[in-house]
C-alpha positions as CSV (number, residue, x, y, z in Angstrom):
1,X,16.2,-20.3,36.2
2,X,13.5,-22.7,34.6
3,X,11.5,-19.4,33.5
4,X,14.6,-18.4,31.4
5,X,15.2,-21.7,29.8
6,X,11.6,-21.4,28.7
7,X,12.3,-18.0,27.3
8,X,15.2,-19.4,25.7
9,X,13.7,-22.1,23.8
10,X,10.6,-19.8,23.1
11,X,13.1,-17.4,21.6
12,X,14.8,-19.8,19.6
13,X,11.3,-21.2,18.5
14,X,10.6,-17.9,17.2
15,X,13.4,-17.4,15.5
16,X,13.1,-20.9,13.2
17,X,9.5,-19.9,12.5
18,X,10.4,-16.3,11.0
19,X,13.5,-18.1,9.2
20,X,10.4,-21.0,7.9
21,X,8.7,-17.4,6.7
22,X,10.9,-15.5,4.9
23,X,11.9,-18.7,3.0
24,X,8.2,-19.1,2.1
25,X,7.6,-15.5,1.3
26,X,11.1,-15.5,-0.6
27,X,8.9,-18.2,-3.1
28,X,5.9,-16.4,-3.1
29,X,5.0,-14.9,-6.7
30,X,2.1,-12.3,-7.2
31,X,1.2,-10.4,-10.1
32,X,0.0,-6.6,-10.4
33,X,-1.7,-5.8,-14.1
34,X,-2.2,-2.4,-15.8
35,X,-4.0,-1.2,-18.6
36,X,-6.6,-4.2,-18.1
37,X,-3.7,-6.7,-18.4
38,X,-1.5,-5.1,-20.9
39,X,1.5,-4.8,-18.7
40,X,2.1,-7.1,-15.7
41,X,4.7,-7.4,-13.2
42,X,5.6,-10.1,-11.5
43,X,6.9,-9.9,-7.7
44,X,8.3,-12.2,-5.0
45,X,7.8,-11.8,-2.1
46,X,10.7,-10.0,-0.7
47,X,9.5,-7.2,-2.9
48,X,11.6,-7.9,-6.0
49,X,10.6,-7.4,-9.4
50,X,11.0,-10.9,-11.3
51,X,9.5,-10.1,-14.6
52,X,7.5,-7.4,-16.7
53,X,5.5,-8.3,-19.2
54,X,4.1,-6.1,-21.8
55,X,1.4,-6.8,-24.6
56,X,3.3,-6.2,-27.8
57,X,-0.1,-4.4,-29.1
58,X,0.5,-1.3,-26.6
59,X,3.9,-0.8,-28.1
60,X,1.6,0.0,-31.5
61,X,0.4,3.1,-30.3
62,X,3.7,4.9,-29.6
63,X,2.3,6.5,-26.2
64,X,5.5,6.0,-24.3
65,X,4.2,8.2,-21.4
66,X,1.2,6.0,-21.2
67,X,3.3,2.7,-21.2
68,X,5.5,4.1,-18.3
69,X,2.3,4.9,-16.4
70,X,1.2,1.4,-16.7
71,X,4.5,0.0,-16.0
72,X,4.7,2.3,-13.1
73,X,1.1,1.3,-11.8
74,X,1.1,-3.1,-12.4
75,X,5.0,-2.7,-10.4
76,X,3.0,-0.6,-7.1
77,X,0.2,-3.6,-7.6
78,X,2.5,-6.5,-7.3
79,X,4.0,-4.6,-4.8
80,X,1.7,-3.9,-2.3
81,X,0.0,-7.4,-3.0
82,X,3.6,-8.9,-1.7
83,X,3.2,-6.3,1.1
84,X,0.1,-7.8,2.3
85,X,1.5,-11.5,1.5
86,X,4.5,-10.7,4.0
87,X,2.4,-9.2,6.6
88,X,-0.3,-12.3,6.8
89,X,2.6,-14.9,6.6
90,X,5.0,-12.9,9.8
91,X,1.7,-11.8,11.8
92,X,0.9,-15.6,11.8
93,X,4.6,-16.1,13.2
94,X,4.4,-13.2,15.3
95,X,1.4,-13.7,16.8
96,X,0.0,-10.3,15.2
97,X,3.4,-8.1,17.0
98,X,4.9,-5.8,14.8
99,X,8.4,-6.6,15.1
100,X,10.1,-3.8,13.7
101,X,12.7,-4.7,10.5
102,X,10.8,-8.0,9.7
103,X,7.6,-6.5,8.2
């Protein structure tokens, strides 16, 4: 019976921890850049897209195509930079298990 109060309270231990992390990663910002900083997006760290920004001197050339691309390539950055945010901040809860749904 002691074992499983243990478990309990490790459980429930856990479970504040992951809630303590997804509030931190839910503040975290990173940035991803294109185009050598023409376009950047801004990300949190639940994976949203909180802002794009966009040099007003690429909107000169007219190369809609090429703006998309960048676009396209600085929201995949900020992306997988809050990817690898999430993953250092749960596998420090976790203890390095991949719990599935939470990463």
């Amino acid at each position: 019976m002691a074992s499983m109060v243990k478990l309990m309270k490790q459980a429930k231990k856990l479970q504040e921890d992951m809630l303590a992390a997804q509030k931190k990663l839910a503040g975290t910002v990173v940035e991803g850049t294109a185009g050598g900083g023409a376009v950047t997006a801004i990300c949190d760290g639940e994976l949203k897209i909180q802002n794009i920004k966009i040099d007003p001197e690429v909107l000169k050339d007219g190369d809609s195509e090429m703006l998309q691309d960048m676009v396209l390539a600085a929201i995949r950055e900020a992306q997988e930079k809050a990817k690898k945010a999430s993953a250092e901040v749960m596998g420090k809860v976790s203890g390095g298990m991949s719990i599935p749904g939470l990463m």
